[in-house]
N, C-alpha and C positions, 0 to 999 in steps of 0.2 A: 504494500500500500504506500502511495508517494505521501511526501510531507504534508499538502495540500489537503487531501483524504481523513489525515494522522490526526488535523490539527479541526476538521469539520466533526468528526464524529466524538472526539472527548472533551470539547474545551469548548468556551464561547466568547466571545468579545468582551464582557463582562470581566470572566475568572482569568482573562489573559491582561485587563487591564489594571483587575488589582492586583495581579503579580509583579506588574512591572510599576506597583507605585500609586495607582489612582484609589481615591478613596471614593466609594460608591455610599451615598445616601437612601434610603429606606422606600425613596420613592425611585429606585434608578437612577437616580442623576449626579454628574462628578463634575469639577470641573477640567475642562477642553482644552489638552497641552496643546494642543495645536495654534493658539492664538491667545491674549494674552486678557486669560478671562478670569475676572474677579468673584463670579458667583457661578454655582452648576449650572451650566448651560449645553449640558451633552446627557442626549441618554442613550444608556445604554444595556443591553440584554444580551440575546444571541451575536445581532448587530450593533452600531451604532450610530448616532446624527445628534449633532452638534447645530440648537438654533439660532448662534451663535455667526460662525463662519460657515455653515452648511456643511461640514465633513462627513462624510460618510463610510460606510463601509464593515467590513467581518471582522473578525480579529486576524488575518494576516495583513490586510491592510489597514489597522489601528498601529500593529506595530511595524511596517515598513515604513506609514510614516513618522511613526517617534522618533523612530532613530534612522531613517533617512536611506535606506536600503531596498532591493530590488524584493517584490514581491517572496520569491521562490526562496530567497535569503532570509525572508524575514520568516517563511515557514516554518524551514530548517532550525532557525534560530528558535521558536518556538518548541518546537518535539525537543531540542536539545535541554533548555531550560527549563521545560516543565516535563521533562523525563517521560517524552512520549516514544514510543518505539515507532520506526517507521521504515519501510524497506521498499522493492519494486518488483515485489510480488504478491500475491493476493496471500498473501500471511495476514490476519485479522492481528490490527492498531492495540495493542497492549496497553494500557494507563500502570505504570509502575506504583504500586503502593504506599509510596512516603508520602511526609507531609510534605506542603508545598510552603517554601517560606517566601512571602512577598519580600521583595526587593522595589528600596526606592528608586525614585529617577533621580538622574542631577538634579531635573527643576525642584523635585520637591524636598530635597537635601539643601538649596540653596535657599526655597523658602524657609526652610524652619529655621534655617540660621539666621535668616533674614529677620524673622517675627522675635527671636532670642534675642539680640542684638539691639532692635528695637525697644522690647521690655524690659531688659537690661537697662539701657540708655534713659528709659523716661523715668526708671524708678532714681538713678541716680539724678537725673535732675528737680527733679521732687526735693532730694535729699540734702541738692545744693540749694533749691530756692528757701530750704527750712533754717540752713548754715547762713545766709546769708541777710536771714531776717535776725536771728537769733544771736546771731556773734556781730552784728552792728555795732562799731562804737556809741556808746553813749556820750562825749564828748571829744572835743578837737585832740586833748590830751592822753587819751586812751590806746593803749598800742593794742593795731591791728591781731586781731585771732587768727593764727593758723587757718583757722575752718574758713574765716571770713573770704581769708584772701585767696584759699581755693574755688569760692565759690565766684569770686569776682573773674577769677583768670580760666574757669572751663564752664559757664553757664553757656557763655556766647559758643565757643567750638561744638557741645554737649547740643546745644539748639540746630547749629548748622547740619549736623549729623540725624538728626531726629527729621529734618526737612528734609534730606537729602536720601533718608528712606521712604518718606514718605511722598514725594514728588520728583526727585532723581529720575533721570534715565534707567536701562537695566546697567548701561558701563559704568555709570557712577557707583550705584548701588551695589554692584560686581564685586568695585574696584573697594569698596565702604569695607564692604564684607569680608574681604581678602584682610586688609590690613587692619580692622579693629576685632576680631575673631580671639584673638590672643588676649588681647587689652581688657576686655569685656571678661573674660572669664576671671580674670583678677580684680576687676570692680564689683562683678559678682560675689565674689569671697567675699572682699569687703562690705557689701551692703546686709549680707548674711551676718559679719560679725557686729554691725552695729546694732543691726536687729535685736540679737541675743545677749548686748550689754545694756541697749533698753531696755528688755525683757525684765533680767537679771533688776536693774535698777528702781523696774516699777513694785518686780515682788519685793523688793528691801522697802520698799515706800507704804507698801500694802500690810507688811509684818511690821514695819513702825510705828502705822497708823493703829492698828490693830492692841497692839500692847501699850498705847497708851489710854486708848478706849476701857481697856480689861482694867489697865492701873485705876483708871479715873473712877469703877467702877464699885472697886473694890475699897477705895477710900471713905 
């Protein structure tokens, strides 16, 4: 049986596009790598179509055009990856018994980094517009806070970044993601440990309060 045959009778457009990544909604519907779509606007089953940009097509042609390959390649590429057996003779299409582990796409590897990055980024700017209210001088004579003076020299670049995911090009935002990937997971740390010494600071505040209530109580 050719790859064409292998990939019609065990699999469908659907179970080939969440293996290579798409997440399918309860109604059918995903969003359309094909063009650069913000809400599901493809459905998809056996086949699929996209109301989108109009795409259509089986699952050999969902994934020849993902990744940009000739029909009969992208069948191949199928039986191989979801472990279909397939030969060129009337041997009956075998489904090999393992589990199938979905595998992401670039795109949707770069979106989550993309959305991390992001949520990252706004939490720490949160964090600077709080420093920068908070550790303000109170007088001309008053030396600058540490905190202050972070928050005056990364609000503006912290903002730029935040725009720049959110309205950027895909090369800017690429180019965002490349080079703050590293950076981010270290402001991460940090936003976690401050978390956990406000925590920390509010139960000291709550056991303080607390035993002078019991003291006042008891007198």
């Amino acid at each position: 049986m050719n790859p064409f045959e292998a990939v019609k009778q065990n699999t469908s457009a659907r179970q080939v596009a969440e293996f290579y990544g798409a997440k399918v909604n309860k109604n059918g519907m995903c969003q359309c790598p094909f063009h650069n779509d913000k809400t599901p606007s493809m459905k998809i089953d056996d086949r699929f179509y996209c109301f989108g940009c109009n795409e259509t097509g089986d699952a050999v042609d969902y994934v020849s055009k993902l990744f940009g390959i000739g029909l009969r390649e992208a069948a191949i590429k199928i039986c191989e990856d979801m472990s279909l057996e397939y030969d060129k003779t009337t041997q009956k299409t075998k489904s090999v018994s393992r589990p199938i582990r979905p595998q992401k796409s670039e795109a949707q590897i770069f979106a989550e980094a993309q959305k991390y990055i992001y949520k990252v980024l706004s939490d720490f700017h949160g964090m600077l517009k709080k420093w920068k209210k908070e550790y303000e001088p109170r007088s001309p004579d008053e030396e600058f806070h540490p905190r202050f003076v972070e928050a005056l020299q990364e609000i503006d670049r912290v903002e730029y970044h935040l725009d720049t995911l959110l309205e950027g090009d895909s090369t800017d935002r690429a180019s965002l993601v490349s080079e703050q990937e590293k950076k981010v997971v270290g402001i991460a740390e940090r936003l976690k440990r401050c978390k956990e010494i406000q925590a920390e600071s509010f139960d000291d505040d709550i056991k303080t309060r607390s035993y002078r209530i019991t003291r006042d109580l008891e007198r």
